[in-house]
C-alpha positions as CSV (number, residue, x, y, z in Angstrom):
1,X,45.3,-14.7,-11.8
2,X,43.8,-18.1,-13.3
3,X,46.0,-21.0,-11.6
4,X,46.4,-23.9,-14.0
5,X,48.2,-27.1,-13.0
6,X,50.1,-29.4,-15.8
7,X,50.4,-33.3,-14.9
8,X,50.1,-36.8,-16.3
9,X,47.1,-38.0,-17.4
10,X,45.8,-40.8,-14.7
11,X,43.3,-43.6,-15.8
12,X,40.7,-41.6,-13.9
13,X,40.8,-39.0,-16.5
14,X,39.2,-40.6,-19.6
15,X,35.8,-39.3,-19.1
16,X,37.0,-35.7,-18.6
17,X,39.8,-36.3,-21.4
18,X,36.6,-37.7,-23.8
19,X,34.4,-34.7,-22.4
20,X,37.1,-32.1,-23.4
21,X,37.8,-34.1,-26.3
22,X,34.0,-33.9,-27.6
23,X,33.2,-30.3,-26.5
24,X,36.1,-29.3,-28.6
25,X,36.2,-31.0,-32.2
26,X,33.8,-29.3,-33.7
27,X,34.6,-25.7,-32.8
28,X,38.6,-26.6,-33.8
29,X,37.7,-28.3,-36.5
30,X,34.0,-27.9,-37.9
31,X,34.9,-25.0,-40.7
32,X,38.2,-27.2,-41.8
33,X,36.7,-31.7,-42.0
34,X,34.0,-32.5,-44.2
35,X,30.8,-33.4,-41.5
36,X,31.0,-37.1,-42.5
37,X,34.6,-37.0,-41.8
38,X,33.5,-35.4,-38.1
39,X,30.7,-37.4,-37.6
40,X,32.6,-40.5,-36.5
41,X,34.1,-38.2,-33.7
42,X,30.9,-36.5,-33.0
43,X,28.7,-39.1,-32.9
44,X,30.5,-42.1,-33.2
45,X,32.8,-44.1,-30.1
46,X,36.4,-42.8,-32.1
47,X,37.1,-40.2,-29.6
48,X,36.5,-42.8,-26.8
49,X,39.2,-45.5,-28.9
50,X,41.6,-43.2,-28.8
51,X,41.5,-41.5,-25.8
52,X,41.4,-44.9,-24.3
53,X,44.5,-45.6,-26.6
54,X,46.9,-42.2,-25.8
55,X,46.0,-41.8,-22.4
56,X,49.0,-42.7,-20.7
57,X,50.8,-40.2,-23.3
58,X,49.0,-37.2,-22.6
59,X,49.9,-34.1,-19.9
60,X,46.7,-32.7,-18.7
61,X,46.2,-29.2,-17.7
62,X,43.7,-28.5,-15.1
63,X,41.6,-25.6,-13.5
64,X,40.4,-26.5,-10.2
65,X,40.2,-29.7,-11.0
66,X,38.3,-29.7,-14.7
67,X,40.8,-30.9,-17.3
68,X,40.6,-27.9,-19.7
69,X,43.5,-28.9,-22.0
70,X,45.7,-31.8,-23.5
71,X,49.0,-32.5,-25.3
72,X,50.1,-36.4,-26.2
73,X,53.5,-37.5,-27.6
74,X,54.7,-40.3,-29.8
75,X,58.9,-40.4,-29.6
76,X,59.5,-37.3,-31.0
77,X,56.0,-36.0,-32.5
78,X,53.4,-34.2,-30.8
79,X,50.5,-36.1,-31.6
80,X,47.8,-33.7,-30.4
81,X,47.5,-30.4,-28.0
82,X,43.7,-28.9,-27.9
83,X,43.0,-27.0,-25.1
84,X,38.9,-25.9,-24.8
85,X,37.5,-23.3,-26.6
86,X,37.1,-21.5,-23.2
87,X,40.4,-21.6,-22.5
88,X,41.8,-20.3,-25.4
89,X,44.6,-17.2,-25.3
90,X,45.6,-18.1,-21.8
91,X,48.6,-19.5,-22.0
92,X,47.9,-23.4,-22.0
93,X,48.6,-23.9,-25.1
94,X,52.0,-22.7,-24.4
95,X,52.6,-24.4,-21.6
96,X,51.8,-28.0,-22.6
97,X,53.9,-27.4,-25.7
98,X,57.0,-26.7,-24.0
99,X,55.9,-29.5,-21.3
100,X,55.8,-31.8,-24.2
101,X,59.1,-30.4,-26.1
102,X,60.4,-30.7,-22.8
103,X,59.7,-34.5,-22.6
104,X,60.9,-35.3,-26.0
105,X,64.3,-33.4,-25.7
106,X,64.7,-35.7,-22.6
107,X,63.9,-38.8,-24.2
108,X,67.5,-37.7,-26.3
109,X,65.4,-35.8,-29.8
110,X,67.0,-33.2,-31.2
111,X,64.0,-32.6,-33.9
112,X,60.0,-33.1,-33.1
113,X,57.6,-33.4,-35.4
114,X,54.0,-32.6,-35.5
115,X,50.9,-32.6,-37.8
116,X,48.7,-29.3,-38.5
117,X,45.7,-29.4,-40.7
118,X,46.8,-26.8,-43.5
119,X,43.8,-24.5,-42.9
120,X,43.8,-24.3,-39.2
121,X,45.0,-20.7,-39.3
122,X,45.1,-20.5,-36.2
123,X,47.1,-23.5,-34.8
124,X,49.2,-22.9,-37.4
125,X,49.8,-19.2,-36.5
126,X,50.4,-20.7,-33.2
127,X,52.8,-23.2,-34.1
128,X,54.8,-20.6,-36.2
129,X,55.1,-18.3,-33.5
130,X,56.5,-20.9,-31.3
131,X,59.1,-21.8,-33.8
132,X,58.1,-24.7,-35.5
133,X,58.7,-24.8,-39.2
134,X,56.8,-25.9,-42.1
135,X,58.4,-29.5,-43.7
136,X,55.9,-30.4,-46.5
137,X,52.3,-30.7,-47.0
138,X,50.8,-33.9,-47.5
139,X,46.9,-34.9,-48.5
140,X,45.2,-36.8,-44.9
141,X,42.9,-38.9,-46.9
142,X,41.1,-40.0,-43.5
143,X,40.1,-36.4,-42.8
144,X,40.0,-35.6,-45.9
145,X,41.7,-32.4,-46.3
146,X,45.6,-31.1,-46.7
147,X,48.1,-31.3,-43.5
148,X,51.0,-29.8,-43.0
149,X,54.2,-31.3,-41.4
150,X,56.1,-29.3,-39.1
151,X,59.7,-29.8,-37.6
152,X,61.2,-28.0,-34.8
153,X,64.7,-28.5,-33.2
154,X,64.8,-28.4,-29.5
155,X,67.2,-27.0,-27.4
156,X,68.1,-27.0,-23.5
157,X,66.7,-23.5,-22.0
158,X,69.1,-21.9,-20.0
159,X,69.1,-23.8,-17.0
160,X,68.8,-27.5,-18.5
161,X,65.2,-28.3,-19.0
162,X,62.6,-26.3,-16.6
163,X,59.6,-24.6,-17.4
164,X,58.4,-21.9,-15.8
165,X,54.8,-20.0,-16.8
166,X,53.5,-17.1,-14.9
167,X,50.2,-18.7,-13.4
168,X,51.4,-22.2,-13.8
169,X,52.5,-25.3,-12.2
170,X,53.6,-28.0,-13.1
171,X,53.8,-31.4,-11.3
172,X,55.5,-34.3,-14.2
């Protein structure tokens, strides 16, 4: 079985954080942004801005040592979770989200919030399965393209407020 380990991001991290960050936006998001919207992202420093502006927000999850996914918070809204393409339908996902609800249920939210793009079937497939619901949708005029709000109310698990994933670790 695949070990992945769940932490906070360090300052050492940037690179791989920008690395993952770069290798992933356009397979997540090529068939949904206008390019000139991507381009920026792609080509441009924006990826580096606000990785360098989020870092100390974001729970990395790790594979010997490659970062291979990442979640970031805000209060009570999930800013962004992209785990890499080579990663995907293992269980990361998962477990930075409930990592992250975790965090903003102790911070003393009831209710999270989080942004999808409206035709990221997938994330938002994802996102429905894990019990988040849709709040409204609302045009993102700097991606260009329709988003959808999503709320979810957190509650305690049964034992307060661990995690446990088969193959996981966590270390918060």
């Amino acid at each position: 079985m695949i070990r992945f380990e769940f932490r906070k991001a360090a300052k050492e991290d940037i690179p791989n954080l920008i690395k993952l960050c770069r290798e992933t936006i356009v397979e997540v998001y090529g068939q949904i942004l206008p390019w000139e919207k991507l381009v920026p992202w792609v080509e441009g420093d924006m990826v580096e801005v606000e990785v360098n502006k989020q870092w100390q927000n974001m729970i990395v999850a790790e594979k010997a040592g490659e970062v291979v996914g990442v979640a970031a918070r805000s209060d009570d809204k999930i800013d962004l979770l992209w785990v890499h393409p080579a990663y995907h339908r293992r269980g990361i996902g998962s477990a930075l989200l409930d990592v992250v609800e975790t965090e903003i249920k102790k911070s003393g939210c009831d209710l999270a919030t989080l942004e999808c793009f409206s035709y990221n079937d997938c994330a938002m497939g994802f996102y429905l399965a894990k019990g988040w619901k849709p709040l409204c949708e609302e045009m993102d005029e700097d991606a260009g393209a329709l988003k959808v709000v999503m709320t979810k109310t957190l509650t305690k698990d049964a034992d307060g407020v661990s995690i446990r994933k088969e193959g996981a670790s966590k270390k918060l």
